[in-house]
N, CA and C atoms as an extended XYZ file, in Angstrom:
309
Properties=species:S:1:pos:R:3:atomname:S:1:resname:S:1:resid:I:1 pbc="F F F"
N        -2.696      -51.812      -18.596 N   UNK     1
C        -2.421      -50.714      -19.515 CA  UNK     1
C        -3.084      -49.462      -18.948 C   UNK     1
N        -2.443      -48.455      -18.898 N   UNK     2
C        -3.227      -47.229      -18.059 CA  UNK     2
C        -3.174      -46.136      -19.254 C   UNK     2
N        -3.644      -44.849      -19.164 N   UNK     3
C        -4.093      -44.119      -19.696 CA  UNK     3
C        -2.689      -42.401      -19.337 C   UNK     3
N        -2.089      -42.196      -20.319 N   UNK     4
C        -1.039      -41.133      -20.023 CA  UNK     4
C        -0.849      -39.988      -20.706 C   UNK     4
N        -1.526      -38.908      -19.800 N   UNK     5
C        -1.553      -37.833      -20.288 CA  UNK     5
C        -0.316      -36.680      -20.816 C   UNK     5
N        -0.142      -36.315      -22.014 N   UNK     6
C         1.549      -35.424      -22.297 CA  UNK     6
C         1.379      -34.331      -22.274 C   UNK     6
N         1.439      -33.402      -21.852 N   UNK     7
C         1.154      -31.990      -21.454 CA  UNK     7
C         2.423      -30.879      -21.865 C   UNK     7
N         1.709      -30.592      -23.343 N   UNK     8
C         3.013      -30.122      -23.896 CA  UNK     8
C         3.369      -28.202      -23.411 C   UNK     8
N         4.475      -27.746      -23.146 N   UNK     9
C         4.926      -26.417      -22.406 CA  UNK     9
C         5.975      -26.038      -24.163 C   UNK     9
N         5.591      -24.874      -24.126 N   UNK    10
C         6.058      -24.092      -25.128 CA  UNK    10
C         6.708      -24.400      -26.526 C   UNK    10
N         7.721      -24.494      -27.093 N   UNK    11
C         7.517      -24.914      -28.461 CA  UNK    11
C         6.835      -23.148      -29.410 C   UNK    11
N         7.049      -23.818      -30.335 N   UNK    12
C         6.362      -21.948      -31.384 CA  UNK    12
C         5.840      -22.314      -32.521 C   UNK    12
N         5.222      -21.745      -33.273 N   UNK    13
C         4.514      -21.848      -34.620 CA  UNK    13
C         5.790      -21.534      -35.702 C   UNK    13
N         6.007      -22.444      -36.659 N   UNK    14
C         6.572      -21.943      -37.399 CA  UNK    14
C         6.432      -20.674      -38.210 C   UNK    14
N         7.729      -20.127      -38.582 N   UNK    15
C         7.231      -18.866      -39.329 CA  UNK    15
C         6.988      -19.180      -41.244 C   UNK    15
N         7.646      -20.200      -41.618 N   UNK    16
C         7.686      -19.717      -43.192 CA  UNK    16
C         6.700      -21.949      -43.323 C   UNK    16
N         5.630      -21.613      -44.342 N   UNK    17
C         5.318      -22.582      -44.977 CA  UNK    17
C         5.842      -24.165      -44.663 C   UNK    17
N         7.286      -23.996      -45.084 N   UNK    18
C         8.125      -25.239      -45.333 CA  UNK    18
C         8.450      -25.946      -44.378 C   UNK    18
N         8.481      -24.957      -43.110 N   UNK    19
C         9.008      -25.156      -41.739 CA  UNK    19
C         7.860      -25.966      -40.798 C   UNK    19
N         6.611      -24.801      -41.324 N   UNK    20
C         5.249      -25.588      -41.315 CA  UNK    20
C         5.287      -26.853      -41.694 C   UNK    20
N         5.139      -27.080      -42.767 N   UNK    21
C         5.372      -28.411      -43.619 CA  UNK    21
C         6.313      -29.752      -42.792 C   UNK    21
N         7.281      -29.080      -42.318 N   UNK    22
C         8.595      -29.937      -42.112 CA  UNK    22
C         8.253      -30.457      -40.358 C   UNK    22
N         7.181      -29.098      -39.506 N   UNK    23
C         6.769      -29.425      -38.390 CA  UNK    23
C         5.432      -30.748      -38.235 C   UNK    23
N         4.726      -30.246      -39.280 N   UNK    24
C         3.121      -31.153      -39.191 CA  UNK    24
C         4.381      -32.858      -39.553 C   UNK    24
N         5.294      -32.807      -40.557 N   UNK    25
C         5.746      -33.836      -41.190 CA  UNK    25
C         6.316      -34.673      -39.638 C   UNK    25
N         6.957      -33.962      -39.053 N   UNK    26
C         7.610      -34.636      -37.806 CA  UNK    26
C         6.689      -35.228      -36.524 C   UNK    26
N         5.329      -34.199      -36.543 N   UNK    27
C         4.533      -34.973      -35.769 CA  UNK    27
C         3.488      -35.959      -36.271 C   UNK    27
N         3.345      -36.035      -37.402 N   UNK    28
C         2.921      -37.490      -38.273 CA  UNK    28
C         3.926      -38.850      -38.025 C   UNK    28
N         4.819      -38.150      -38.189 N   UNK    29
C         6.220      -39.398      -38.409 CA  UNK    29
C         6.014      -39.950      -36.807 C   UNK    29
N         5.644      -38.871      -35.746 N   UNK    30
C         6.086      -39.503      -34.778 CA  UNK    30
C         4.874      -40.155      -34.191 C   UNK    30
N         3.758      -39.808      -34.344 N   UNK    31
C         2.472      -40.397      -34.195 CA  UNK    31
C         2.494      -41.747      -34.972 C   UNK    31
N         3.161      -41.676      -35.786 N   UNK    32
C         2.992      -43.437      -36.517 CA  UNK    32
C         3.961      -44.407      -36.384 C   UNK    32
N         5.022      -43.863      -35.574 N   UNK    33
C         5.928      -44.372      -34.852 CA  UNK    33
C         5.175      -45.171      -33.651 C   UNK    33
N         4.688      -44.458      -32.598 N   UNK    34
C         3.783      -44.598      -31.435 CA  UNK    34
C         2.774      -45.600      -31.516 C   UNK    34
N         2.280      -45.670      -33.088 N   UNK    35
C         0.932      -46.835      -33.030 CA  UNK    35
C         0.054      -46.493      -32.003 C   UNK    35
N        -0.251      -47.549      -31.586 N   UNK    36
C        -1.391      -48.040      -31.175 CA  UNK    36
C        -1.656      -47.513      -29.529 C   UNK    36
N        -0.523      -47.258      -29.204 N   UNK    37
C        -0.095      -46.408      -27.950 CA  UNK    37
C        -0.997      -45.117      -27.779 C   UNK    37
N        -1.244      -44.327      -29.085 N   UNK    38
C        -1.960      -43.505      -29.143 CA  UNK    38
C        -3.394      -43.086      -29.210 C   UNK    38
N        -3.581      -42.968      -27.701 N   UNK    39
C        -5.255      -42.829      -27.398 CA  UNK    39
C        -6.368      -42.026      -27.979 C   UNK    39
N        -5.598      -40.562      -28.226 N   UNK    40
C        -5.668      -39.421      -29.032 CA  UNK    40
C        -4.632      -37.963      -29.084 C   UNK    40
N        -4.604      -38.175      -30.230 N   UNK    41
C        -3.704      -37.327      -31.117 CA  UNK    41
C        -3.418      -36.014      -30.121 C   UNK    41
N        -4.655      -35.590      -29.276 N   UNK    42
C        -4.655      -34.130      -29.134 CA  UNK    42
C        -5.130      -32.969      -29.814 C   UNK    42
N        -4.354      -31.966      -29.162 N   UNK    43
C        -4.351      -30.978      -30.158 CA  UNK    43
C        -3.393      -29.771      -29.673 C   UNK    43
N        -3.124      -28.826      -30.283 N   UNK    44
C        -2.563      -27.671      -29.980 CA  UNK    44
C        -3.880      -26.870      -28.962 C   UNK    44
N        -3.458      -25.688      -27.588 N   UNK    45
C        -4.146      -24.842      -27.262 CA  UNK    45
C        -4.319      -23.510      -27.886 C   UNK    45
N        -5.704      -22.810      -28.142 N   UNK    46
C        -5.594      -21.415      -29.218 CA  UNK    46
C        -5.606      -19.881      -28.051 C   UNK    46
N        -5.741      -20.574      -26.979 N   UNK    47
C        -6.239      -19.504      -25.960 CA  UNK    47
C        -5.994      -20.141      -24.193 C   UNK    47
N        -6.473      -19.362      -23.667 N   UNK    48
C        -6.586      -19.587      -22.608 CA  UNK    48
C        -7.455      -19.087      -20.915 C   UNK    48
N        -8.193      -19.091      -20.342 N   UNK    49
C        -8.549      -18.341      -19.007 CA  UNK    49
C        -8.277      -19.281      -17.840 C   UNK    49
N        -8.186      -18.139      -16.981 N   UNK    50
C        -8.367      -18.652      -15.772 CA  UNK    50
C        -9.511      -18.454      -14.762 C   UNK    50
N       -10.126      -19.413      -14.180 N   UNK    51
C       -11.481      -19.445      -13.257 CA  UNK    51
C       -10.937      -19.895      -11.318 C   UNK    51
N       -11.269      -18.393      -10.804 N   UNK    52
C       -10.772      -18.714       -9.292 CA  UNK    52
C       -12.075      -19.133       -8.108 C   UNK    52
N       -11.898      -19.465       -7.570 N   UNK    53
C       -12.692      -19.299       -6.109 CA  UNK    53
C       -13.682      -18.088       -6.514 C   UNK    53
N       -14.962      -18.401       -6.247 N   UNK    54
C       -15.922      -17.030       -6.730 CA  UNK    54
C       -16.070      -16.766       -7.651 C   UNK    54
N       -15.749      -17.476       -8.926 N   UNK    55
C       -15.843      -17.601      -10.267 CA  UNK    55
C       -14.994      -16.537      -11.543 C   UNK    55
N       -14.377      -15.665      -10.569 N   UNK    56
C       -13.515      -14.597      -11.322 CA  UNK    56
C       -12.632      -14.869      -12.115 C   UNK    56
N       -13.060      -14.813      -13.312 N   UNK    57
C       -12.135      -14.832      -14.636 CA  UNK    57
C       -11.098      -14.013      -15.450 C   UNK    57
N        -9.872      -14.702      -15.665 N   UNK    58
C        -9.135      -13.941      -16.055 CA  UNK    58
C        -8.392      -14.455      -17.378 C   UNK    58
N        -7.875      -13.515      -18.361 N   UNK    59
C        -6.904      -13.887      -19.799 CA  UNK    59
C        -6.072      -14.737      -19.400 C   UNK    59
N        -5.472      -15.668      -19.947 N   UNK    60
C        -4.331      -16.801      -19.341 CA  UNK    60
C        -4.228      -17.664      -18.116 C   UNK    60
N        -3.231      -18.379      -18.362 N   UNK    61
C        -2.924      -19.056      -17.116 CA  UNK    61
C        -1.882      -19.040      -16.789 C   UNK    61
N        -1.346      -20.141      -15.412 N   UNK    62
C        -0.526      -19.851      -14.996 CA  UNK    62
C         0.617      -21.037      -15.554 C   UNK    62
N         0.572      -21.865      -16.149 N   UNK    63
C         0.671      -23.010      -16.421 CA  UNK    63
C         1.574      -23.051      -17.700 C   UNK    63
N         1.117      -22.392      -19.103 N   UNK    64
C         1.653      -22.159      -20.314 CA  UNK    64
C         2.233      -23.071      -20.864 C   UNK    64
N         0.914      -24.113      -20.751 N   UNK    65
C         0.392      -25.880      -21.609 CA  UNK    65
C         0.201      -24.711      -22.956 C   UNK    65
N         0.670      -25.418      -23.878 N   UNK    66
C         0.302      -25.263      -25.388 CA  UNK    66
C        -0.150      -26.616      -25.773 C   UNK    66
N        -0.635      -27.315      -25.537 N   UNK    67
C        -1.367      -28.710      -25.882 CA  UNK    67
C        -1.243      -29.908      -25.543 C   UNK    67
N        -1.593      -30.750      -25.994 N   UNK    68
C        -1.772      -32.294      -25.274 CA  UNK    68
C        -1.771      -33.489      -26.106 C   UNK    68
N        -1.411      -34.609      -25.640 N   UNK    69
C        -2.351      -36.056      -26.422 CA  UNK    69
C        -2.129      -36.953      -25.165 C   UNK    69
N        -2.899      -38.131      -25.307 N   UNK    70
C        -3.305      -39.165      -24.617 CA  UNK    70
C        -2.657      -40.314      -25.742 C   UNK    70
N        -1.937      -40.983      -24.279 N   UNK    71
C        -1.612      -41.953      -25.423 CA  UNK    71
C        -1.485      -43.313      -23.659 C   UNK    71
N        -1.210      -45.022      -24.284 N   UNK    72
C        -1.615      -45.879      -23.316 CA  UNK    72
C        -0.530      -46.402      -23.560 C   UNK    72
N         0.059      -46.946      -22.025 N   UNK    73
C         0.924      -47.644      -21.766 CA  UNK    73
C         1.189      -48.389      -20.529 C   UNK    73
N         2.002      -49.358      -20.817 N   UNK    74
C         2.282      -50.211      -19.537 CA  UNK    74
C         2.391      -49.701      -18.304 C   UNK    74
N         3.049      -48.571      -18.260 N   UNK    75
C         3.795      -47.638      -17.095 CA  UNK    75
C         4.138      -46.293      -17.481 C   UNK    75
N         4.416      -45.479      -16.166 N   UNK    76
C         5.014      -44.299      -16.191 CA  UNK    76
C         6.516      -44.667      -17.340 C   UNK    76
N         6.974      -45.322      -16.882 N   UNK    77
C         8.206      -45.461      -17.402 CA  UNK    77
C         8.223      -45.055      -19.267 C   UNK    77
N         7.153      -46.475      -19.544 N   UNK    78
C         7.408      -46.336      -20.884 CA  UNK    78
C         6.742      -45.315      -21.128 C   UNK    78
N         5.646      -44.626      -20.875 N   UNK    79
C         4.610      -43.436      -21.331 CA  UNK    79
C         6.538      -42.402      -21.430 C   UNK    79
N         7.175      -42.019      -20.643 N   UNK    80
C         7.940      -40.881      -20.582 CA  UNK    80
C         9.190      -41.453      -21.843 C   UNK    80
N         9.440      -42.681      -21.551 N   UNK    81
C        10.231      -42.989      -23.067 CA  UNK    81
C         9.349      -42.192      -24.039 C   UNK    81
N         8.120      -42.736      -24.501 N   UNK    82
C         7.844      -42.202      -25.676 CA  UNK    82
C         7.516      -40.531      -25.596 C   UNK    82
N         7.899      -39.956      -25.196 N   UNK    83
C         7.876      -38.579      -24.922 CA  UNK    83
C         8.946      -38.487      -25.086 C   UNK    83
N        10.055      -38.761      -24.525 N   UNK    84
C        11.777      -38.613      -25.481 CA  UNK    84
C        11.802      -38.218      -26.707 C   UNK    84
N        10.949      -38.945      -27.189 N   UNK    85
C        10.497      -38.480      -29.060 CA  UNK    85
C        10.141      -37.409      -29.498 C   UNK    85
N         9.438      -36.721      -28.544 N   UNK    86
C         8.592      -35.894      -28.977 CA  UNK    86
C         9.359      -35.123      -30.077 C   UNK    86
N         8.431      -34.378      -31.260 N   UNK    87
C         8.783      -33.346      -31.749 CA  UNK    87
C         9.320      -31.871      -31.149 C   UNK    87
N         8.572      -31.810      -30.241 N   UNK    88
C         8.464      -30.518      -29.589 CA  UNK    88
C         9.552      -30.461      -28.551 C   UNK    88
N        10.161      -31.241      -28.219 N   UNK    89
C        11.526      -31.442      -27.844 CA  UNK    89
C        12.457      -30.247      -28.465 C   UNK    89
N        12.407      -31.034      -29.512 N   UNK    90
C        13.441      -30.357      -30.854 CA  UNK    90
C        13.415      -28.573      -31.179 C   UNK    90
N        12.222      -28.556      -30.602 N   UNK    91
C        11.408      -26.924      -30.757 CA  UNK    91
C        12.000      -26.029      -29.770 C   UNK    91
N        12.578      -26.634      -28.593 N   UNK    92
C        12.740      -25.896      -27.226 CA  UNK    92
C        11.501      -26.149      -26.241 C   UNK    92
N        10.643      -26.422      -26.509 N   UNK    93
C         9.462      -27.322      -25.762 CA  UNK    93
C         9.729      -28.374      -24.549 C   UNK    93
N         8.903      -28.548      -24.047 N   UNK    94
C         9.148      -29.647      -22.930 CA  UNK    94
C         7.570      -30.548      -22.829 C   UNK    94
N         7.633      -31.514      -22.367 N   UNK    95
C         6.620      -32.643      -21.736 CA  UNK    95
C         6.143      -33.162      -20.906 C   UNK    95
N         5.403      -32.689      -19.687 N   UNK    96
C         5.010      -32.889      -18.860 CA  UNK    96
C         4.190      -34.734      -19.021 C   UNK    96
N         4.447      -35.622      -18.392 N   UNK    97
C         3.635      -36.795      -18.194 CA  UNK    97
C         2.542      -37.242      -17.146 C   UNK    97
N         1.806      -37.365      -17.346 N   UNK    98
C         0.515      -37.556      -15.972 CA  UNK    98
C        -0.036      -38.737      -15.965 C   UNK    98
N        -0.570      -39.506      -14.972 N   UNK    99
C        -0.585      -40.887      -15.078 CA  UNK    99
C        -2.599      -40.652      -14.835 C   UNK    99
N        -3.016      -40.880      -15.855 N   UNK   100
C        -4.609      -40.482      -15.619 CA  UNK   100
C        -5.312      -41.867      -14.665 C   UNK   100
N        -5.724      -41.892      -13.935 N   UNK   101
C        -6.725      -42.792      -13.004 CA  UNK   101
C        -8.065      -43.279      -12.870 C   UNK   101
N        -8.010      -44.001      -13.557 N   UNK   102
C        -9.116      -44.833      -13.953 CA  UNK   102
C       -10.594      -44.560      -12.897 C   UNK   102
N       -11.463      -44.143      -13.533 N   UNK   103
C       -12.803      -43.674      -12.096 CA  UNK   103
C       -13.984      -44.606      -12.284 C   UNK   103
């Protein structure tokens, strides 16, 4: 069983309450779908910098991850099935999968 990181790319905040409501509702539904698969939940990103060579810091990145979860599975394979699911799919969002390596 290995450890698989979802690296979520854009997606938006809802604008009105309900939509809110109807978003948190879809990523509950789909987190309890997932079980036990799920290493941790994550979270949404609120910000961002970047740190170069020589320590120079800058607003943003280059990347434009809006958040993450960890979740465990047999394989690449199935880790990216359950990302098919995602909510954030549905959003215009996408899912990056990473296969984390045990140290």
């Amino acid at each position: 069983m290995g450890k698989y990181l979802l690296a979520y790319r854009g997606g938006g905040m809802a604008e009105s309450e309900a939509e809110r409501d109807a978003a948190m509702a879809a990523w509950g539904a789909w987190f309890t779908k997932l079980g036990s698969a799920v290493a941790d939940m994550g979270a949404p990103f609120a910000g961002c910098a970047a740190v170069t060579q020589g320590g120079a810091v800058s607003d943003g990145g280059a990347s434009g991850l809006t958040g993450y979860s960890v979740l465990e599975a047999d394989s690449m394979s199935v880790a990216t099935d359950y990302a098919k699911s995602c909510p954030l799919l549905a959003d215009g969002g996408s899912v990056e999968v990473y296969e984390a390596h045990a140290m």
